[in-house]
C-alpha positions as CSV (number, residue, x, y, z in Angstrom):
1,X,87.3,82.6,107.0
2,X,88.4,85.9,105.7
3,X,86.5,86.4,102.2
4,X,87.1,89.5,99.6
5,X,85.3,89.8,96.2
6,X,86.0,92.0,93.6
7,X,83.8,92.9,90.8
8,X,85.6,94.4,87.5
9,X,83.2,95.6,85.0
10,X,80.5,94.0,86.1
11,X,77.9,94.9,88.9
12,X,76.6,92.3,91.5
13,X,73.5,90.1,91.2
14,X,71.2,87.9,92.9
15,X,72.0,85.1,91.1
16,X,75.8,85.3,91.3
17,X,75.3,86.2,95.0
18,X,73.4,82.6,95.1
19,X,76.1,81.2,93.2
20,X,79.0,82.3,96.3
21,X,76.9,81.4,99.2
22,X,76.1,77.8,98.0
23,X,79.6,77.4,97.5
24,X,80.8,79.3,100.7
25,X,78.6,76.7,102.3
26,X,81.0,73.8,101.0
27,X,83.7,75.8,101.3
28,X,83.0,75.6,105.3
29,X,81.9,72.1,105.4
30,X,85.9,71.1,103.9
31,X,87.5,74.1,106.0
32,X,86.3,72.9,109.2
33,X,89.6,71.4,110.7
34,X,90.9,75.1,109.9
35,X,91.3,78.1,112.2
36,X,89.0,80.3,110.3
37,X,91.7,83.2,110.7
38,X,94.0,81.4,109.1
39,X,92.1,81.1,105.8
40,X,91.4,83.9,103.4
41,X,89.6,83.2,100.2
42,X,90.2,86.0,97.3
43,X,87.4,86.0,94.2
44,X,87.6,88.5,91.4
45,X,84.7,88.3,89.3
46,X,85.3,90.0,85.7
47,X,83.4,91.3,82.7
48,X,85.9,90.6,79.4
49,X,85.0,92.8,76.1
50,X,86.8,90.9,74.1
51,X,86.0,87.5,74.6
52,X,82.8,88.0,75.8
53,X,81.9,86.4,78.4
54,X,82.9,86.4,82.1
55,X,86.0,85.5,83.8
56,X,86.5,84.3,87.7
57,X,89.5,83.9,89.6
58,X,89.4,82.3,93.3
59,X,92.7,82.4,95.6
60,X,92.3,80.9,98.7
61,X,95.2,80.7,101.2
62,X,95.3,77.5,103.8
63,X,98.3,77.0,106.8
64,X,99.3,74.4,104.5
65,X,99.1,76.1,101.1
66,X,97.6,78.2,98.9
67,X,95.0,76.9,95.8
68,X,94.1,79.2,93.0
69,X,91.4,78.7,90.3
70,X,90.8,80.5,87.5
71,X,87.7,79.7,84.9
72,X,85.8,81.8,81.9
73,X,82.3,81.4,81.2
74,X,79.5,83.0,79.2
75,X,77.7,84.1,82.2
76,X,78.8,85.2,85.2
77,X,77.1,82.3,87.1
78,X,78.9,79.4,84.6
79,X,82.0,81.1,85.6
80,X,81.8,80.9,89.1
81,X,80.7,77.9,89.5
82,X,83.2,76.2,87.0
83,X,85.8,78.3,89.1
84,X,84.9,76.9,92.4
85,X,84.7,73.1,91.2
86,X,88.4,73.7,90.3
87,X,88.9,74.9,93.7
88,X,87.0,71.9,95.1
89,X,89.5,69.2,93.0
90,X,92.1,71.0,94.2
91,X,91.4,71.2,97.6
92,X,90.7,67.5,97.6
93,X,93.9,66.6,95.6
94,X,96.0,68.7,98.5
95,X,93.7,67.2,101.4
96,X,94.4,63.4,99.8
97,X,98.3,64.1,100.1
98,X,98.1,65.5,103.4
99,X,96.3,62.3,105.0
100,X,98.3,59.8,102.9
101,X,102.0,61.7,103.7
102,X,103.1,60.7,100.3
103,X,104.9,63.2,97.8
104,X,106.1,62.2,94.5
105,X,109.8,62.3,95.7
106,X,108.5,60.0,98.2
107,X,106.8,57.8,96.1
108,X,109.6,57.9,93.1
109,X,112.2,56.6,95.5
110,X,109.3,53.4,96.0
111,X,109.3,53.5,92.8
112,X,112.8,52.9,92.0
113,X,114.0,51.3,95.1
114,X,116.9,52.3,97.3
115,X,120.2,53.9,95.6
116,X,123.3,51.9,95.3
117,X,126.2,53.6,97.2
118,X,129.1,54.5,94.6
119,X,132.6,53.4,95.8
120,X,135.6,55.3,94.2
121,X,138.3,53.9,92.3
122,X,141.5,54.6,93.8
């Protein structure tokens, strides 16, 4: 897995850096049916004057589609973490549709059964 941080206005810390890896670690535990060159996970961690407080945003790019979270929080470490539970729903949300093969186009046609063919009137 390709992985890129960037830190806006704020400086890096232990306990953010605690904060990535224990998600990193989940992260690989869900990404193992992925070639890890194929998946590239983007985080911008940012300081906001004027809302103070801290605000993350998490892009990460599958071979069958691309998730993006984006949470603010008081502390850098609230942030992050709320950022990367998005990710997590997300991710299980796309990973549910991929092993059931259903879309809502799919399941809208079940839903309203098959169309009547119209015949003209000449």
């Amino acid at each position: 897995m390709n992985i890129h941080f960037s830190y806006k206005h704020t400086v890096r810390s232990p306990q953010v850096d605690r904060v990535i890896h224990r998600h990193l670690e989940k992260l690989n535990t869900w990404l193992g049916t992925f070639d890890p060159d194929l998946v590239h996970l983007h985080a911008t961690l940012e300081y906001q004057r004027t809302r103070e407080g801290f605000k993350t945003s998490l892009n990460l790019r599958l071979p069958v589609g691309q998730l993006f979270a984006t949470e603010a929080g008081k502390t850098a470490q609230a942030s992050m973490r709320a950022a990367f539970d998005g990710l997590e729903r997300q991710f299980k949300d796309k990973m549910a549709v991929l092993r059931n093969g259903k879309t809502r186009s799919t399941m809208r046609s079940k839903i309203q059964g098959p169309r009547s063919e119209v015949t003209p009137l000449s």
